[in-house]
N, C-alpha and C positions, 0 to 999 in steps of 0.2 A: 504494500500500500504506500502510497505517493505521502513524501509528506504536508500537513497544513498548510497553507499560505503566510508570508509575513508580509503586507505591505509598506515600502518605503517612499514617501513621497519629499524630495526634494529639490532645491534650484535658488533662487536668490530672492530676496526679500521683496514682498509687495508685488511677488507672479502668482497669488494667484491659487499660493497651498491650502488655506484653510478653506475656501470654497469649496474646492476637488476634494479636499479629505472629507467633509460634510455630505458631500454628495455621493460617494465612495461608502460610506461607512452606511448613510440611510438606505441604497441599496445592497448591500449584501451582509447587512448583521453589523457592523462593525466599529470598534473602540477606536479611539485614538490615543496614539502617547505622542504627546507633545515632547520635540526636540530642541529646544530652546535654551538656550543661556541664562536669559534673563526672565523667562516667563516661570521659571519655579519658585523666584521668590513674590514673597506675599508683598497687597501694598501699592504695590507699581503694576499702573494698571494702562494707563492712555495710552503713557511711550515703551509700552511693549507689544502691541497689536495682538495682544491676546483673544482668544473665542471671545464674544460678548455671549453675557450669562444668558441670553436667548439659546444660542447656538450651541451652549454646553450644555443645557436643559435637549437640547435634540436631540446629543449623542452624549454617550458618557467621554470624558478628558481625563489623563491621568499626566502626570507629572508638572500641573499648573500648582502652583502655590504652593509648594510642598517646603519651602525655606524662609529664615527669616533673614530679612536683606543685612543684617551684622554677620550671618554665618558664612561661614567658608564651605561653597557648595559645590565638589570636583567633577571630573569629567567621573574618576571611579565609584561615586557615589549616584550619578546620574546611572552609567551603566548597573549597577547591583539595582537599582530601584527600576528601573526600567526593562529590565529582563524578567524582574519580577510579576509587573503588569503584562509584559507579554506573554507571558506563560497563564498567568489568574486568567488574562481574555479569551485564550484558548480553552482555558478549563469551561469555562461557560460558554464555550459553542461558537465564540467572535471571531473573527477576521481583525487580527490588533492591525492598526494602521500609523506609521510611525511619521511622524509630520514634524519639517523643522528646518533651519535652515545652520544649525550649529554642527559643521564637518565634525570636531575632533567627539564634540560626544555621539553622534551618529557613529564613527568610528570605533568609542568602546563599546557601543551597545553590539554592533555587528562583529568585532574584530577582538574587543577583548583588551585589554593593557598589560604594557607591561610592568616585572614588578622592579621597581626602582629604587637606588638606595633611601635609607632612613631622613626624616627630617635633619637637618641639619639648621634649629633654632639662632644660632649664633652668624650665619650664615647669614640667613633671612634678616635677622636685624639690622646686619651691614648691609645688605640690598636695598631693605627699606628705606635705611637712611637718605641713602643714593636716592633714592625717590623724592624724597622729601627733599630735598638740597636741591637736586640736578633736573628734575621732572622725569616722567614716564619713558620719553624720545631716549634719555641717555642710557638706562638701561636695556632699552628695545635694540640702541646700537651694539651694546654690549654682545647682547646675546648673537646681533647680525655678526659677530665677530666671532664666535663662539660655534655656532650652530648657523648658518644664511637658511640653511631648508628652513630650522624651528620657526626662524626670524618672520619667513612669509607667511606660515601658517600661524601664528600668534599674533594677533592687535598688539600693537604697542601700547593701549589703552587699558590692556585686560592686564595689567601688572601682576597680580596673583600666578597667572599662568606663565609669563614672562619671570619670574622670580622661580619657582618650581623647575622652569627650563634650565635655568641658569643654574640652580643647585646641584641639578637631577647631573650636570653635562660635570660641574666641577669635582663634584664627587668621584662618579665611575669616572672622569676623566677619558669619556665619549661621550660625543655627540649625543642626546637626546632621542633624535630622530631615528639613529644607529638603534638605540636599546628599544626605539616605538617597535621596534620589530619582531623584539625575540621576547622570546614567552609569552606569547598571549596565549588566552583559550576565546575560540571564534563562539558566538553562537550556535547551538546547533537543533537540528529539529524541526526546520521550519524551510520551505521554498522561496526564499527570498527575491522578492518582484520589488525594483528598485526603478522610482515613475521619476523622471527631469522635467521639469519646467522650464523651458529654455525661449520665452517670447521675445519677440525685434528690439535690440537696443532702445531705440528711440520711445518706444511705446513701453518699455517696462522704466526708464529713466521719469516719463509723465507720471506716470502711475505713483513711483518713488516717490517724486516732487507733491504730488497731490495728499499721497498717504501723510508724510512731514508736515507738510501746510496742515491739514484737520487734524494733527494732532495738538496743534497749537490751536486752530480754534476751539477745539474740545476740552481746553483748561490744562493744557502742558507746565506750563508756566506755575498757575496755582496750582497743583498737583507736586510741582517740582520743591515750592515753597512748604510744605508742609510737611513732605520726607526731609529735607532739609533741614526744617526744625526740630522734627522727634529724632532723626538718628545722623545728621549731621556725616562727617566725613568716615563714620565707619558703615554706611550703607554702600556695598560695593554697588550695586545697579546706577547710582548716582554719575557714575563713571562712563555709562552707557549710552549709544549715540539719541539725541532727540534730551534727553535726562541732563547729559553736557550743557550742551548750547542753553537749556533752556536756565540751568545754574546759571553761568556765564553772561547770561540777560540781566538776570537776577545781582550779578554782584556789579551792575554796571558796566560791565566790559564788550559788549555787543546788544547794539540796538533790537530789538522787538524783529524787523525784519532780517538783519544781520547774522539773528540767529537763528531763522526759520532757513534763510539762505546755505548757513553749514550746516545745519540738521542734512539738507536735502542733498547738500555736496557729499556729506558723512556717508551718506544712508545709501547714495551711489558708487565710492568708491568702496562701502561696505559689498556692495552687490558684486562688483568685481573678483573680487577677494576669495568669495563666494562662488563663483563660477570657476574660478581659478582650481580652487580644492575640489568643489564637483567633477571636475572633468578627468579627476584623476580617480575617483569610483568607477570601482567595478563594474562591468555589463548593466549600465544604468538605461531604460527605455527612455530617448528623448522626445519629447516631447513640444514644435514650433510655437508655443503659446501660451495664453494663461491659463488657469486652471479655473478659473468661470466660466470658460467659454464653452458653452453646451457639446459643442463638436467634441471638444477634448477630451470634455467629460464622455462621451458616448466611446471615444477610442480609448481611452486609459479602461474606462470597463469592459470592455470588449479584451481587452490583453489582457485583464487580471482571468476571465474565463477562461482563455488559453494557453495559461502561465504555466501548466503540468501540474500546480500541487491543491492541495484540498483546499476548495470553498467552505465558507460554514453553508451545513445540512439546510437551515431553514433562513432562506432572505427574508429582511422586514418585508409586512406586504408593501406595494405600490412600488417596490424594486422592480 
């Protein structure tokens, strides 16, 4: 017997995913585990384009909210809690469908990590410092010095991950990217159907621009003010593009437009980035467009039918 189906659907921010996974999961049974960075912590809600509680009330969501934005939330903790919903979704008959646009945890969930040497506390506090003194750019060089592959794959923004690379590399005294190799344990058990979103530059760049804009007219700003005053500079999300800019409004350093402007610039060279890492996934089925567009939808379920591994037994009706 062939095994269950896993769907994975991903591709660059504002194509298009939570549509297709919505539409996806209503026809054929099925869950979602959000793939996100920043959508597992609670709290932050606008500038993460998260389901609206409409859309979660349709399908069930797992791995939304599951942190509190002072916690230290890893790619290994992502993967142990997200393997774990993919397995519960199976136990009850689901089609899990994995939705997101965050490569390195898509990465553990599918691939597994490896195991790397011990914290090194004293380490990290000289990193930090560096942070603190020199800003985020200087140790993101560091590591461009250290590791160039880790370098492209890590935000300079995401310091946490950028400080762990840098440990991880000083320690074993290799590269990072070297030891992302060895020992992992892959997923298994599952046919993994791996969906791209890959719509026309120009037209996913609008889309970008548009998504940034309403997030700022949807209360980015106050939203930004208010995490800001309960948890201040230990709320890592704060760090986050659209969360950035709209601080940086806030402490007077970029006008109202100025930073709807780098929100929109962020959030495209973020898409980049993001394609950059996608394209280096495995037998990923691409996909010319967004994931609203009815066609798509009609051809992404049409190839989950003929993907060789098991559907769930009973489609919602109206699938």
């Amino acid at each position: 017997m062939s095994n269950p189906l896993l769907a994975v659907i991903l591709g660059p921010t504002a194509s298009g995913k939570t549509a297709l996974s919505l539409s996806l999961a209503e026809r054929l049974h099925g869950e979602i585990v959000s793939c996100d960075s920043v959508a597992v912590y609670r709290h932050f809600e606008i500038g993460t384009a998260k389901p609206s509680p409409e859309e979660r009330r349709r399908v069930p969501h797992h791995l939304i909210d599951v942190a509190e934005p002072t916690e230290a939330f890893t790619s290994g903790d992502y993967s142990r809690l997200a393997r774990q919903a993919v397995r519960d979704i199976h136990s009850r008959g689901g089609l899990p469908i994995v939705v997101g646009g965050t490569g390195l945890y898509l990465r553990a969930l599918l691939e597994g990590l490896f195991t790397g040497p011990a914290r090194s506390e004293d380490l990290r506090t000289k990193l930090r410092k560096r942070v603190d003194k020199r800003g985020p750019i200087y140790l993101h060089k560091l590591l461009r010095k250290l590791d160039p592959a880790a370098a492209k794959a890590i935000h300079a923004n995401d310091v946490p991950k950028v400080i762990r690379a840098i440990e991880v590399t000083l320690s074993a005294r290799t590269p990072i990217t070297e030891l992302w190799q060895e020992g992992r344990e892959p997923l298994r058990g599952f046919n993994i159907v791996r969906i791209g979103l890959n719509p026309d530059r120009e037209a996913l760049y609008a889309s970008i621009n548009q998504r940034a804009g309403t997030m700022f007219s949807a209360g980015l700003v106050e939203e930004t003010r208010r995490l800001n005053e309960r948890y201040g500079e230990k709320a890592r999300p704060l760090l986050s593009l659209g969360y950035k800019q709209a601080l940086q409004h806030l402490r007077g350093e970029l006008s109202l437009p100025e930073a709807i402007a780098a929100a929109q610039q962020g959030h495209r060279n973020f898409a980049k980035r993001q394609m950059t890492w996608f394209r280096r996934e495995p037998h990923v089925h691409w996909f010319a467009g967004f994931g609203s567009d009815p066609e798509i939808k009609a051809q992404v379920q049409e190839s989950m039918r003929t993907a060789g591994g098991r559907l769930p037994a009973m489609p919602l009706e109206g699938g």
